[in-house]
C-alpha positions in Angstrom: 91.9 232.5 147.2 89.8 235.5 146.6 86.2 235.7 145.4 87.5 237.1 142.2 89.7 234.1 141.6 87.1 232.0 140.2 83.7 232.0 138.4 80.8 232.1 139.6 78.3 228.8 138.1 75.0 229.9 138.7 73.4 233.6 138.8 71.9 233.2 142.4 68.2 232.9 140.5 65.5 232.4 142.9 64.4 228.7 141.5 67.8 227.3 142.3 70.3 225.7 139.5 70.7 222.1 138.0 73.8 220.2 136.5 72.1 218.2 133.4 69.0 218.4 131.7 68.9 215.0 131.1 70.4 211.5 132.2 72.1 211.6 129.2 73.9 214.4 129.4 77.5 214.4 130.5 78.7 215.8 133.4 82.2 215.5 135.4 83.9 217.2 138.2 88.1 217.5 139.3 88.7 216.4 135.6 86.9 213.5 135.2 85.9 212.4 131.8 82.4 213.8 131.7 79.5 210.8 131.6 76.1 210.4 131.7 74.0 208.9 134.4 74.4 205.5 135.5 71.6 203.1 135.7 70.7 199.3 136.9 69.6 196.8 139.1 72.3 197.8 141.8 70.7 201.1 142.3 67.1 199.7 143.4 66.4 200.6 146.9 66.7 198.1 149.5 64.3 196.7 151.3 64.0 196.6 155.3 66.6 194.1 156.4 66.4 192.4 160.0 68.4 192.1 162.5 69.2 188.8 163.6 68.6 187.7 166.5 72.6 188.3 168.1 72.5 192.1 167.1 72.9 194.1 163.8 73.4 191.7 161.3 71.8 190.3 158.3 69.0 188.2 157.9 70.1 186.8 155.0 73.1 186.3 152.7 71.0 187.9 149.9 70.1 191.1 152.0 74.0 191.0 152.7 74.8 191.1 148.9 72.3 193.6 147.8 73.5 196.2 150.1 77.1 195.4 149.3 76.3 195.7 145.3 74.5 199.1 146.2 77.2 200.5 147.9 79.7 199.4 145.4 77.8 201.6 142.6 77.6 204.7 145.1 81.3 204.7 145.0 81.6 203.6 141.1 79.2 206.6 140.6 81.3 208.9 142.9 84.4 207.4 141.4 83.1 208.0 137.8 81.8 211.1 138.3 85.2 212.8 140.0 83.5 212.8 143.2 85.7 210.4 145.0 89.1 209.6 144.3 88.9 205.7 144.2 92.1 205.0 145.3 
C-alpha cells in the first residue's frame, strides 16, 4: 500500500494528538460500534500480591479473583473497542 493510499489522522503538530475529548465520547477502531469509556470496580489497580511460600502463586483466593476480573475488563475493553478480536 502506498502512502497515498490512505489518510493521514493527525497533522504531525508538535503537542502530539488525542482520540476523545472526553470519557464520553465514542470512539471505535476495525468497525467497531463506537463507545465511550468504560468504567468500574474491575479497573482499580491491584495491590501488591505475595508469593506464597512454593513459588509464584497467590496469597489469597481474593488476590486471585481481583486480578482475574481486571484482566477480564482489559480484554472487554480491547474487545469493545475493536482492538482485539475476542474470538
Amino acid at each position: 500500500m502506498a502512502a497515498q493510499d490512505y489518510e493521514q489522522v493527525t497533522y504531525n503538530g508538535p503537542a502530539g494528538a488525542q482520540m476523545g475529548k472526553s470519557s464520553t465520547e465514542k470512539i471505535g477502531f476495525w468497525g467497531a460500534t463506537p463507545g465511550t469509556q468504560r468504567s468500574g470496580g474491575s479497573q482499580a489497580a491491584l495491590t501488591l500480591i505475595t508469593a506464597t511460600i512454593s513459588g509464584y502463586g497467590y496469597s489469597t483466593a481474593s488476590a486471585f479473583d481481583k486480578s482475574a476480573a481486571l484482566i477480564n475488563e482489559m480484554r472487554a475493553v480491547l474487545v469493545a473497542a475493536g482492538l482485539m478480536a475476542g474470538a
